[in-house]
N, C-alpha and C positions, 0 to 999 in steps of 0.2 A: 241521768241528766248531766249535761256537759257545762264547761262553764258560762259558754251561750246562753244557753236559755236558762240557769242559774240567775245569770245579772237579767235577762229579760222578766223573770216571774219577781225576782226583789224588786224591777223599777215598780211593775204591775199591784203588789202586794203594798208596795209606800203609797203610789198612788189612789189605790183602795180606799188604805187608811185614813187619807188627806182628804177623799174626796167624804168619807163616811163621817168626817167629822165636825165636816161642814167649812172650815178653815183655807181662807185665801192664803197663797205663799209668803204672803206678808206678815200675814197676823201668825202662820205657824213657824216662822221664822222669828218672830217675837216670844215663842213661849219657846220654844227650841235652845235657842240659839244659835241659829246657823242662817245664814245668808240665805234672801229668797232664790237671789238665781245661783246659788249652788244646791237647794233643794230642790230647784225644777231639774239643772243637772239629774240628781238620783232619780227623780219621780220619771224621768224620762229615758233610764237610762243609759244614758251618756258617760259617768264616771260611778263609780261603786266605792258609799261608805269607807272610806280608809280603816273604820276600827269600828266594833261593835258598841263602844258607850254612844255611837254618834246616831244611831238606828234605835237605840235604846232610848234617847234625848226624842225624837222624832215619832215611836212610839208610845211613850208618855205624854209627849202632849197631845197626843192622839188619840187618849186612854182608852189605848190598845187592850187585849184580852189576854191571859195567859200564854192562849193558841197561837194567836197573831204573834207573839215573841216567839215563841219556839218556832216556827213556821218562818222568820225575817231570820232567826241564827242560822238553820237549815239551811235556806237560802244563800247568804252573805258567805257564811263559809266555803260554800261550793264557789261562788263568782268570784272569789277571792284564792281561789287552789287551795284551802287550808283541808278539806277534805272531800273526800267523793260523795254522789247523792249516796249511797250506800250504809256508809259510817253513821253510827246513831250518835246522836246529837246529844254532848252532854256538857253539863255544867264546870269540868275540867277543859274543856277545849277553851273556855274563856279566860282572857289574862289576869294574872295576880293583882285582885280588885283592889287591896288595900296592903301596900308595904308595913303598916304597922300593926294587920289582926297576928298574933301567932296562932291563928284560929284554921283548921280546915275551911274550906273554901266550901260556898253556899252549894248546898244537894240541887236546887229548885232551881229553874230556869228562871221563874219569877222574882227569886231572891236576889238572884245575880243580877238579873236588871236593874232592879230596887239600887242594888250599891254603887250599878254603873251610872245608875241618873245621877246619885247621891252627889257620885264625884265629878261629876261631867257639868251638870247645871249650874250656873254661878248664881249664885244670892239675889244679884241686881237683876232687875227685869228690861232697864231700861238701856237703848243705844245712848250712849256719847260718841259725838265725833268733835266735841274741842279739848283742844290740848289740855290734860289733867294738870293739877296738881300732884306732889307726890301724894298718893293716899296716906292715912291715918297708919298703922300700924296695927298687926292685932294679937293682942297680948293674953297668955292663959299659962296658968302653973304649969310647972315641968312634967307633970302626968299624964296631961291631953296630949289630943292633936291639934296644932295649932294650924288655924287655914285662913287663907283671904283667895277670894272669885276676883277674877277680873273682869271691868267691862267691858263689852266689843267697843269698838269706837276704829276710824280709820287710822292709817300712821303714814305719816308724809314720808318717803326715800329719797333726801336729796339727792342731785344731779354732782357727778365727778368734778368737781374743780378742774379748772384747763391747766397744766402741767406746764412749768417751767419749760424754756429750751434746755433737752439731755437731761430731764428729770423723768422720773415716771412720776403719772399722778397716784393720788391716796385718798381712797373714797372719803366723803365729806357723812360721818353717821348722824343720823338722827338717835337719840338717847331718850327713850321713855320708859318712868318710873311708872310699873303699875301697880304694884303693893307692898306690904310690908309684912312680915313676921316679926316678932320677939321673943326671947328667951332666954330666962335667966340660970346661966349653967355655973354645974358644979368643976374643979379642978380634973376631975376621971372623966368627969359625962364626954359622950360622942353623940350625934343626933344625926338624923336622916332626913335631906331637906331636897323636896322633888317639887322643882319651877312646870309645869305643862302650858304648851301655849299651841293656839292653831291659829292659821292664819289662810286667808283665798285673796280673790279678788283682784288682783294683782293690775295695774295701768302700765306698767312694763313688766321684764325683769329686774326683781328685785334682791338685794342681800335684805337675809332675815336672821335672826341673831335671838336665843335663849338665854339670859346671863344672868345669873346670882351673882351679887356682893354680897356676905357675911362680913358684917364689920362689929369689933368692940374695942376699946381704950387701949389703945398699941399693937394693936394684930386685923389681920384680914384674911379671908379665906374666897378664892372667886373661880367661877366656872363657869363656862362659855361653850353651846352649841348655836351648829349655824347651816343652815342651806338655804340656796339662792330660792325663790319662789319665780314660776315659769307665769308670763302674762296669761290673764284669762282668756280662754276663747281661741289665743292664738299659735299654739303648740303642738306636736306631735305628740308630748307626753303630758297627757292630760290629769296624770296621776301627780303630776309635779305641780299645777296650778293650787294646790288645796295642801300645806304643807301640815303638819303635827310634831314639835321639837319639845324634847322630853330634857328638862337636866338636872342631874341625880347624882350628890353625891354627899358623904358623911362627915359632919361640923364637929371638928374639937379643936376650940380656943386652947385650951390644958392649964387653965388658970380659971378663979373664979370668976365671972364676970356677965354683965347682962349682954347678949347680943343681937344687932337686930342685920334680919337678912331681907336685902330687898330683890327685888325683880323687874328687869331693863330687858325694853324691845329695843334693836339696835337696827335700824336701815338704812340702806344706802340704795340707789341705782348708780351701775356704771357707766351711762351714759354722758354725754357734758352737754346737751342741749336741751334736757328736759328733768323736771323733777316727776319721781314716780309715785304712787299711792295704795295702797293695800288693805286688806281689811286684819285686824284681832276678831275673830271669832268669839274665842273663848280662852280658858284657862285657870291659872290657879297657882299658889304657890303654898306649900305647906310642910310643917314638920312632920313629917308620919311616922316617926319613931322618937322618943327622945331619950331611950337607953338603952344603944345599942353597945354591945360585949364588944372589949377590946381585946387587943389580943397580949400574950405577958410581957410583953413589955411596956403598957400602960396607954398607947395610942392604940388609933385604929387601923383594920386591914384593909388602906387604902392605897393606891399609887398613877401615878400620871405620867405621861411621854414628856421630856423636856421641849424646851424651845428648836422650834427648827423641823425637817420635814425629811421619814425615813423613806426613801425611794425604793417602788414596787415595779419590777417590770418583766421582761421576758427572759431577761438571765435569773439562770436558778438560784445566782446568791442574793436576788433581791425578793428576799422573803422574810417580811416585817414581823418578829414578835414580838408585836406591841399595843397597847399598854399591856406591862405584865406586873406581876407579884410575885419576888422570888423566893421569897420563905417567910411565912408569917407563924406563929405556932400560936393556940388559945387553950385556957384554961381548961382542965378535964371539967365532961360534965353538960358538953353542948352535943344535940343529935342530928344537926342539920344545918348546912349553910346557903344561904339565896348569894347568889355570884353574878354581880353585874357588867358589864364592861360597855362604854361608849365608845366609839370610834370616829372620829373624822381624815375622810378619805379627800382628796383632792385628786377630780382626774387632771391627767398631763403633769408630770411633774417637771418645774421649770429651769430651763437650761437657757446657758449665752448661746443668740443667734436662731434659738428654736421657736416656732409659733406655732399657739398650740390651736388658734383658731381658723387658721389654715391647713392643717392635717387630715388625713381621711385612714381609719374612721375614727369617725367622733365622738367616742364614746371609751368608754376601759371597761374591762368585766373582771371580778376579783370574785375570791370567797374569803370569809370571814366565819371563824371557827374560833367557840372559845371551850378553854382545857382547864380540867379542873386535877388537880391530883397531891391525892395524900400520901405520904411517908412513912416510913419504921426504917430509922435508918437512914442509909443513905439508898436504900431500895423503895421502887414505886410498891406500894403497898394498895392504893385501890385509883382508880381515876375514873373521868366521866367527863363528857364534851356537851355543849350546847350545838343542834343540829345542824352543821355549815351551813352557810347561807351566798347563794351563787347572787352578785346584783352587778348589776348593765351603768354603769353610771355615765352619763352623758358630758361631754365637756359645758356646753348651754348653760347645765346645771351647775356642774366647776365643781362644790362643797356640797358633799354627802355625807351626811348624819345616819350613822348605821348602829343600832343598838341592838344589844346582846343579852340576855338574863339565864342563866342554870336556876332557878327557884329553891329545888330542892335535891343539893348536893346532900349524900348521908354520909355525915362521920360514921365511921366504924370504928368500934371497940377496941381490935386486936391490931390500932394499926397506930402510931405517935399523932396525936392532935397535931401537925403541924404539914402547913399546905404552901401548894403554889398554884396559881394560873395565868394564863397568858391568853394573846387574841394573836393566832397566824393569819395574816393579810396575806395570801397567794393572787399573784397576776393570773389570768387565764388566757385571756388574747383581748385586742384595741389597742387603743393607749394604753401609756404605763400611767404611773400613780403616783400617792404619796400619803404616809400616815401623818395627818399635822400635829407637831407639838404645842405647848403653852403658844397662847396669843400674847402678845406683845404689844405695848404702845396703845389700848385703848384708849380712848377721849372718858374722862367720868361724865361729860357730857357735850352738847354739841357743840363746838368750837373751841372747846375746852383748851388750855395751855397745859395742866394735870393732867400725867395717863396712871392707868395702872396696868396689871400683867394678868391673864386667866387661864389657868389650867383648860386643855381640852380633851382631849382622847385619856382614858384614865377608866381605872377597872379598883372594885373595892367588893369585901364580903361583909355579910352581915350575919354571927352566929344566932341561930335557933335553939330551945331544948323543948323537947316533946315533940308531938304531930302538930301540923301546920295545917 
């Protein structure tokens, strides 16, 4: 089966499902969570599930049959090139359900669903589409997992302010608060706090923005992903209309103290004659670990690109390795590390006199490889790479969110507990590029006179001991 008729037998197999369950695209888009005309999209389709919790959400409220899942994974995989009709279908080909079990991952196809609904379905049942308040907070001892759903509701992308004469303008963000965590930590503790957000729908092109603030009584910790979202209906890249921004990284205040981490939709449109609209899907924001191993020197194994933007192009000395970690060392005693790395890419990197919206072609093509490697010494002692990943990024699109995971790097025994890794951004041919560093000058809200500063592109480990 090719990936033709792969995406044609999954629109066929959703459709099935919808129609066997008696449920209008309204009503199964109410127990889902996902937009009616983005599930007529799948049921007809026209674009293919971006991730499996989201077929998982759709076959649950569809209550789908064991078969029917293994049957929609089969499928989805193949329409998505993760593997051929050939390859048997297993519970491993599904991504690392839960950052905080140190558990093997579920045998069952069935179980694995169970966890993907788990995570994927928010609480609330019901649409909001007026502006929230900030939500409550959700508060639990240091041994859970602490989580708050978000509601779908729209989010208004103001319109560019008109630009002084010989200024450039500066998009005008909208700043919406959707939930809260809290956590009362100890001086050593590190925690693991992963913001997911999805967004469609789009009345233009839109900037879409993932942002944590972690704040407590004299400190703050913030991290910001971002990609533009392509109008619906109207695009060549229809994979780009229905965004998914993941943002992941590890809290330590290093003082006692309670903190609370909240979570900001941030948009803009960069037009100046009109304001845009989008939908929140879904999402979530949550501690999924709250003690993670530091490394001996008492922080965690974490690091971020500074401010400013490392230039990726056709010359061979512009080859970004970044974000990287250049020697971290952990206590004997850990037998695995999961290695994250985010990236934000910017195609067309910006030069005096260049325009990057009259260029041809329109697009940059990079690979993104992330390197893992342990020590004895001042000798590589063992390494391992997360599988490069070739991606086409359009200028339309501008800001590309490209994330990385090695799950399960293995310390070895006979080789120094002490590591590094990096993320190589190699050009391939289009445009050139650029890896962005920290954001600067964010608004804490709309129109705000207060900004603050957000780590972006940024790579961090988290030690394991035993099987995973």
């Amino acid at each position: 089966m090719d990936v033709s008729s792969a995406r044609s037998e999954l629109a066929r197999l959703l459709t099935a499902l919808k129609e066997r369950s008696g449920l209008s695209y309204s009503e199964l888009g109410r127990k889902s969570h996902i937009s009616s005309s983005t599930l007529h999209r799948y049921c007809s389709g026209v674009t293919v599930p971006p991730d499996y919790r989201t077929i998982a959400a759709i076959a649950t409220a569809c209550e789908a049959t064991d078969q029917d899942l293994t049957d929609l994974l089969r499928h989805w995989q193949v329409a998505n090139g993760k593997m051929t009709a050939e390859t048997p279908v297993s519970s491993a080909e599904t991504s690392d359900l839960s950052s905080s079990s140190r558990q093997r991952r579920p045998r069952s196809l069935a179980a694995a669903a169970a966890i993907l609904v788990a995570i994927v379905i928010p609480s609330s049942t019901a649409f909001n589409d007026a502006d929230p308040s900030t939500p409550a907070p959700a508060a639990a001892p240091a041994d859970t997992v602490i989580r708050y759903d978000f509601t779908p509701r729209r989010i208004l992308a103001p319109r560019m302010p008109k630009a002084m004469p010989g200024e450039s303008g500066k998009p005008d963000h909208e700043v919406v608060a959707l939930g809260s965590v809290e956590l009362e930590m100890a001086t050593t503790q590190t925690a693991y706090v992963v913001s997911v957000m999805r967004a469609s729908s789009a009345t233009h092109l839109s900037l879409f923005d993932n942002e944590v603030r972690c704040r407590w009584p004299g400190g703050e910790q913030n991290f910001v992903t971002g990609q533009n979202i392509l109008e619906e209906g109207a695009s060549s890249e229809r994979e780009k209309e229905e965004v998914q921004l993941t943002t992941r990284f590890l809290l330590h205040p290093g003082v006692a103290t309670k903190v609370a981490c909240t979570a900001y939709l941030r948009a803009a449109t960069l037009r100046e004659d009109l304001d845009a609209q989008f939908r929140l899907d879904s999402g979530r924001i949550e501690v999924a670990d709250t003690s993670v191993g530091n490394t001996t020197t008492g922080a965690p194994a974490q690091g971020a690109v500074p401010r400013g933007l490392l230039h990726v192009g056709p010359d061979p000395r512009m080859i970004a390795r970044e974000p990287v970690l250049r020697s971290v060392t952990f206590a004997p005693g850990f037998t695995h590390l999961s290695v994250v790395a985010d990236t934000q890419y910017q195609t067309c990197y910006p030069q005096k006199g260049k325009h990057c919206d009259t260029l041809d072609p329109t697009a940059s093509r990079a690979t993104f490889t992330l390197y893992v490697t342990q020590w004895k010494g001042n000798e590589v002692c063992h390494k391992n790479r997360a599988t490069g990943e070739l991606r086409e990024m359009s200028h339309t699109v501008h800001r590309h969110h490209v994330p990385l995971h090695l799950p399960d790097f293995t310390i070895r025994a006979d080789c120094d507990p002490r590591f590094s890794a990096y993320v190589m951004v190699k050009w391939v041919d289009g445009m050139d590029g650029a890896v962005q560093g920290a954001a600067e000058g964010l608004t804490d809200s709309r129109g705000s006179t207060t900004m603050h500063n957000a780590d972006m592109s940024h790579i961090f480990m988290i030690p394991h001991k035993g099987l995973r």
